[in-house]
C-alpha positions in Angstrom: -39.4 40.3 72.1 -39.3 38.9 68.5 -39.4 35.0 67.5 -36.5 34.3 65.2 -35.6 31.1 62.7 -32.0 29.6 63.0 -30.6 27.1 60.8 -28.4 23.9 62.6 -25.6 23.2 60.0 -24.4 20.3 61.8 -26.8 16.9 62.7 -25.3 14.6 65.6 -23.1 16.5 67.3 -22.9 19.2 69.5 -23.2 22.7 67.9 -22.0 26.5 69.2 -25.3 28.5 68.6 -25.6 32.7 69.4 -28.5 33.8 70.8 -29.2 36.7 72.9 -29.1 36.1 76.4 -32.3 34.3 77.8 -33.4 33.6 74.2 -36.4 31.2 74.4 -36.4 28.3 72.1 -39.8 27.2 71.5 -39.3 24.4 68.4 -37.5 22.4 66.3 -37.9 21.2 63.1 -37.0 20.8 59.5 -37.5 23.0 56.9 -38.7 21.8 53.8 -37.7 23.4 50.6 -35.0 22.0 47.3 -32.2 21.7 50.1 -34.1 19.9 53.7 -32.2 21.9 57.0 -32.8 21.5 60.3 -33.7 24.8 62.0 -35.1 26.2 64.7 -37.4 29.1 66.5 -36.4 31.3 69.7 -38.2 34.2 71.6 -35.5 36.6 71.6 -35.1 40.0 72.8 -33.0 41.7 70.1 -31.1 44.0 72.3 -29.7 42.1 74.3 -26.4 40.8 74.8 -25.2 37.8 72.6 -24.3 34.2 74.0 -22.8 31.0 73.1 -24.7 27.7 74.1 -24.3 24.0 72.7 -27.4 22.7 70.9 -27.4 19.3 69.1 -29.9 17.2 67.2 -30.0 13.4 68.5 -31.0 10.1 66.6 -33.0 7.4 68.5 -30.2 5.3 70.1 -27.2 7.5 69.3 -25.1 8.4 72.6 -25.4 11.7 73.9 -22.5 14.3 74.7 -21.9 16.1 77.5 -24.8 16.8 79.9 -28.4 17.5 78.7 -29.6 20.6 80.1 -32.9 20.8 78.3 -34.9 18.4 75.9 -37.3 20.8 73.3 -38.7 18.4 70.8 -38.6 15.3 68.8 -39.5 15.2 65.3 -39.7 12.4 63.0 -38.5 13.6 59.6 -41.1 13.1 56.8 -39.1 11.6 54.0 -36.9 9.4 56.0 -38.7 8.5 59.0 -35.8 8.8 61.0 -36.8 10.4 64.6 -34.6 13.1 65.8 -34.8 14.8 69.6 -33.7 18.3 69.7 -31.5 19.2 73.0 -29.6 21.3 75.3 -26.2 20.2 76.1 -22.9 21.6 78.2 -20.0 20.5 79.3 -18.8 19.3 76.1 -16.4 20.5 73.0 -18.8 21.7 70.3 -18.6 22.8 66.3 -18.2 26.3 65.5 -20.5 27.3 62.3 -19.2 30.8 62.7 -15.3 29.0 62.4 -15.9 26.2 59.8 -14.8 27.2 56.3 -16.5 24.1 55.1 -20.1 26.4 55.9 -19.1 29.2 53.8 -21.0 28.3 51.3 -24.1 27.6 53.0 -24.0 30.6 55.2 -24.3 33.2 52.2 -27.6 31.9 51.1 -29.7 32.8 54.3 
């Protein structure tokens, strides 16, 4: 088992993430550099077989997709002050990082 970083490209709506199966994700938060992101950390055990699951980050008061299946954290962003929940969801239609040409750009950089 290994912890690994991923990045969240999209903020308020639902999200396809890969993970391997049974990946643990133990935080959320934004990472702080010339470009802000919102990422976060999972205990993963590299060998394992890949899977899709629906993450999103949530604004106080904004409505919430789908069905939560797990809450991991809430953050309040330094700069802004704006309080974001991190979350589980299913059951609901979700952007594809891995389909979005709009990403390409972002993706190289990591």
């Amino acid at each position: 088992m290994k912890i690994y970083k991923y990045p969240l490209y999209y903020h308020s709506v639902p999200e396809v993430v890969r993970l391997p199966k049974g990946a643990k994700i133990i935080k959320a938060g934004v990472q702080e550099h010339n470009d802000p992101k919102m990422v976060f950390w999972a205990l993963v055990d590299e060998k394992a077989e890949i899977e899709k699951r629906i993450l999103m980050v949530v604004m106080t008061g904004q409505d919430i997709e789908g069905e939560v299946v797990k809450v991991f954290n809430t953050l309040t962003i330094e700069k802004t002050g704006i309080v974001a929940t991190f979350l589980e969801v299913k059951g609901v239609e979700a952007s594809d990082p891995e389909k979005d040409d709009r990403l390409k750009c972002f993706k190289k950089d990591e």
